[in-house]
C-alpha angles and dihedrals in degrees: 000000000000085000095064116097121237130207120214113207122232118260114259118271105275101022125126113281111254088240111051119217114282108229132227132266097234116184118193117195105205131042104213130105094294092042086042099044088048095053090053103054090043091055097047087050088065102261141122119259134196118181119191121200135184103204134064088257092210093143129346113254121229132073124255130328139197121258095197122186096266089061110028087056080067098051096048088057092063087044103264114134116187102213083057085077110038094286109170115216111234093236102155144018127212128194128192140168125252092261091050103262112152105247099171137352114190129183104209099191088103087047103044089056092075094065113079090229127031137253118249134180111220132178103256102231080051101062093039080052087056091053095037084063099043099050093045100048082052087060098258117158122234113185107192123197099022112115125209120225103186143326133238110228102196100043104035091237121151109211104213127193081239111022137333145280128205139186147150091252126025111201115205109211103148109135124247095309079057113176091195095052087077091064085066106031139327108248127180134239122224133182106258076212091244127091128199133228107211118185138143122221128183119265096219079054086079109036087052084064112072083207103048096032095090088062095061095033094106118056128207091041139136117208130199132195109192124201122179094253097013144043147196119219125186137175141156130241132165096067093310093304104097116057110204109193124198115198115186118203143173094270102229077061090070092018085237112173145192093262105057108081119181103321108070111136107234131200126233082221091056082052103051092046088062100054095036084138116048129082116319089212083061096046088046090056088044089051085070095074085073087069094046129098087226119091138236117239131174125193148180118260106226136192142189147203122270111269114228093215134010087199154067131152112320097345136088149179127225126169132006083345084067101036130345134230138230105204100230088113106018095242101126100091084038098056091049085047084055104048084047092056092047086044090060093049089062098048112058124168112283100039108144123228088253096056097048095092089052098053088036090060084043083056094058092044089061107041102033105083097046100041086056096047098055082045090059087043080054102056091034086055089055097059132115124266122254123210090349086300124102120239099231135083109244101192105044079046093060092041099048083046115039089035107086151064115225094195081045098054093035104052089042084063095038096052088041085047089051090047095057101036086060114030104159089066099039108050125160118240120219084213098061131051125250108237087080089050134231121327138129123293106249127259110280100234112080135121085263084066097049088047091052095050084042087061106032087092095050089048089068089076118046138257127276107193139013127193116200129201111191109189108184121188151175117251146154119285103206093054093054091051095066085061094056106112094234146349096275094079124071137160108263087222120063089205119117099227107075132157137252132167130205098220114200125195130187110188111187120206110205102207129163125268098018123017116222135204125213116196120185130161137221135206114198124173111202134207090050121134135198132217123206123211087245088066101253130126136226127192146208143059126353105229090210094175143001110209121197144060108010091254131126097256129198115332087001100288100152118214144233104261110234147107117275118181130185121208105189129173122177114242103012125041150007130198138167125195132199114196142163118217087317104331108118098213094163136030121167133158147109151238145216084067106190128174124260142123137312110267134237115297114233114246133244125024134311107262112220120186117197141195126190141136088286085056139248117329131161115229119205110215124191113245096242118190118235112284102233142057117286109240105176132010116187118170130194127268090179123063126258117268111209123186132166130170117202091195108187133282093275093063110034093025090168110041102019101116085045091046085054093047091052086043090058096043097111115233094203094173130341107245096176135027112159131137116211122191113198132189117226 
């Protein structure tokens, strides 16, 4: 019997390949938030990670930071919640002059509602204990005392003062004295001409004192006291209990140098001399620092010049190694969060080592720009006042920053990367919308065909009814960004909250001798703009997809092809099914119906993109209200329930990448649920 050959079959389509991906060596040099945040997203991503680490690592150095929108959305995505560690919300902003004077005093809970995540304010050796954690329980590797003394970039080889690393890929992320920066250039350092005092003191501290105590009165606050050439910064972190201050100061007036990193020992007397001026309530509340166990440090604010690349061969930069902060706008963490977060787009599991340059020069494309934008906010942000007003726009600043999504932006250049870098096994169809990418039109024989030459005849007469299901919805912006057709259309809010609907219509032919019954489904996005080459802009809403019988709808939009079916009760439920010759891949609806009015239209044209043999065009389309008279109008009570289950390829062969678009669309909170009949 042992000399009979056997035949294995081959797995089905879509299962799991008999020799799973092998994943990558990855070595990290630097164990702070940029190193650590990198770590994490690698090894989630299914890699092996080394981190090396000079120092003991017994705790991080430094004070608080800001966890603004644009970073803290990252975090939440590998589990860390801020609030779960004594992260303060930033809930309000108050200015003052350098005499104490109230400027401005701004509550930002309206405003911050316009980012998807929130903005907290950690201690910073909290937060690098959190991903410490988290790296090290996934089986991540931190190796402390151990100093690098140079990379080799080709090789992947990590010269150590005793020994030697190795890995596919070497992260430098080293801070701003960075020893791997030298693999790729040798860039110099320069005073940005300011120092900072960094020191903690206890909240209680300051409510104990009936001077000091209105400063502290409102909590989740952040407080500002602005000199022409200096400032005081102070927020809380710790749940409210621990107040970190930042004072920023023209550097010859502390005698603070390159070299002293973070560890100078200052003086409360050197302090106070700096800020001789400036409101005595303020240095009374600073004069506390001489009682705390915390220290007070001072040290030089360095830059540095633009680097022309963060990479070559195996080897790249993140963080301060890439590209240093001042901390005028604590970005600095952020923007290494960032880059970590970009670095593990571009490294799925199953990159190959010699891919690994490729996807390494994709990562600085896509983070360059903005990493160097933030950097000259940054330093913007750090002038001196003129005439008692700063020289940066704020706004366009926090706009530009907290609105946007680094895994967002970074997958959508990575899919579109691997589309045209392959473009004999990505093409485009004219018969499906882009949003879900390029793929294959589906076999023409399914149940949906048989229902579409079933009601070609009845399509000859015209409807009688319609029954329509709106479901709006809060969702994220920048997600639904990557799923715009070009770069001509854009969201007119950079906020990262935006609003879609799922719009359902039944429309019933009534037909001697047997009635039918179409159902199709829409996804607009609203809020979305396009701009002609001749310069001019339309508005509305963005039809991404049209779901339902294979047919050219309305203005040649062609559809998903696909079986949607409304099951609809008055009074009591709604609920909408997407299925695939029997797999069941999207459900939605809701309950508690209850009659009311039609709500609000939404405002400007349906966009309509288009692709066909003549080439890509937008179409405009008047919003036109349903022909016919409303005869009933029921709206939810209960919230909307989505679900959609992208399966794998063996069970849903045809629609399985558009079923797992639709799965990771975020439903934040259900603004609309309403079902309108209407007689033609």
């Amino acid at each position: 019997m042992s000399d009979i050959p056997t035949i294995t079959p081959p797995p089905p389509r879509g299962a799991p390949s008999p020799t799973a991906p092998t994943p990558l060596q990855i070595a990290i040099v630097g164990a702070g938030i940029g190193g650590l945040s990198a770590a994490v997203g690698l090894r989630k991503a299914g890699h092996d990670v080394t981190v090396y680490e000079q120092s003991a690592l017994v705790t991080e150095q430094g004070a608080a930071i800001h966890l603004a929108p644009n970073a803290n959305g990252i975090l939440r995505r590998w589990g860390i919640a801020a609030e779960a560690f004594g992260g303060n919300a930033m809930a309000r902003l108050v200015e003052h002059a350098a005499d104490g004077r109230v400027r401005r005093d701004v509550d930002l809970a309206g405003a911050n509602a316009r980012w998807q995540h929130p903005w907290h304010l950690v201690h910073r050796a909290t937060l690098h204990m959190v991903l410490q954690a988290l790296f090290t329980q996934s089986g991540g590797v931190v190796k402390t005392k151990v100093r690098v003394e140079g990379v080799e970039s080709g090789t992947g080889r990590v010269v150590l003062e005793e020994g030697e690393g190795r890995g596919d890929v070497v992260v430098g992320a080293d801070g701003i004295y960075s020893t791997t920066r030298a693999g790729v250039k040798d860039a110099k350092l320069f005073s940005s001409g300011k120092a900072a005092f960094r020191f903690l003191i206890h909240r209680h501290q300051a409510e104990e004192d009936p001077v000091t105590a209105p400063l502290v009165e409102k909590r989740d606050t952040l407080h500002m006291w602005y000199g022409e050439d200096r400032r005081i910064v102070m927020y809380p972190c710790n749940n409210n209990e621990v107040l970190n201050f930042v004072c920023i100061h023209p550097d010859a007036e502390s005698f603070a140098t390159e070299r002293d990193e973070w560890g100078k020992q200052a003086t409360l007397y050197q302090l106070l001399k700096v800020y001789k001026d400036f409101d005595p309530v303020v240095k009374a509340l600073m004069s506390k620092v001489a009682h705390e166990l915390y220290r007070l440090q001072v040290w030089q604010l360095l830059d540095m010049e633009t680097l022309p690349t963060w990479t070559t061969g195996k080897l790249v930069l993140l963080g301060d190694a890439a590209h240093p902060f001042t901390p005028h706008q604590g970005q600095g963490a952020g923007q290494a969060i960032e880059d970590a977060a970009a670095l593990t787009v571009v490294l799925p599991l199953g990159t190959t080592p010699n891919e690994v340059p490729e996807r390494l020069a994709l990562y600085e494309r896509i983070r360059y720009e903005r990493a160097h934008a933030i950097q000259e906010y940054s330093r913007l942000a750090g002038r001196d006042w003129v005439n008692g007003e700063p020289t940066v726009d704020m706004m366009a600043y926090t706009n530009y920053n907290f609105g946007y999504d680094e895994f967002d932006h970074a997958t959508n250049i990575f899919r579109r990367w691997k589309w045209a870098k392959n473009p004999d096994a990505y093409r485009f169809s004219p018969q499906i919308p882009t949003p879900f990418g390029p793929f294959s039109p589906p076999k023409a024989s399914s149940p949906v065909d048989d229902l579409n030459s079933t009601l070609s005849h009845a399509r000859l007469e015209p409807p009688r009814t319609k029954t329509i299901a709106t479901l709006r919805f809060k969702t994220s912006r920048t997600f639904l960004e990557t799923l715009l057709p070009t770069s001509q259309f854009r969201f007119t809010a950079p906020d990262t909250v935006a609003t879609a609907s799922y719009v359902t219509t039944t429309t019933h032919y009534h037909h001697h001798p047997v009635d039918r019954a179409e159902t199709n489904l829409s996804l607009y996005f609203h809020g979305v703009q396009y701009r002609r080459a001749d310069g001019t802009v339309a508005a509305g809403s963005y039809l991404a997809a049209v779901f339902g019988p294979p047919a050219e709808g309305k203005d040649g939009v062609s559809r998903v092809p696909c079986d949607v079916a409304m099951d609809y009760v008055k009074d009591w439920a709604c609920r909408i099914v997407l299925s695939w010759e029997g797999v069941r891949f999207g459900e939605f609806g809701w309950e508690w119906l209850e009659e009311g009015k039609v709500g609000d239209k939404e405002g400007g044209d349906v966009l309509v993109y288009r692709r066909g043999g003549d080439g890509e065009e937008c179409v405009a389309v008047p919003r036109a209200e349903e022909a016919g008279t409303v005869v009933s109008v029921f709206g939810g009570r209960k919230g909307a329930e989505v679900d959609f289950d992208a399966k794998d390829w063996g069970q849903l062969p045809t629609l399985h990448h558009v079923a797992a678009v639709l799965a990771d669309i975020p439903v934040l909170e259900a603004l609309r649920m309403e079902v309108v009949e209407v007689r033609v």
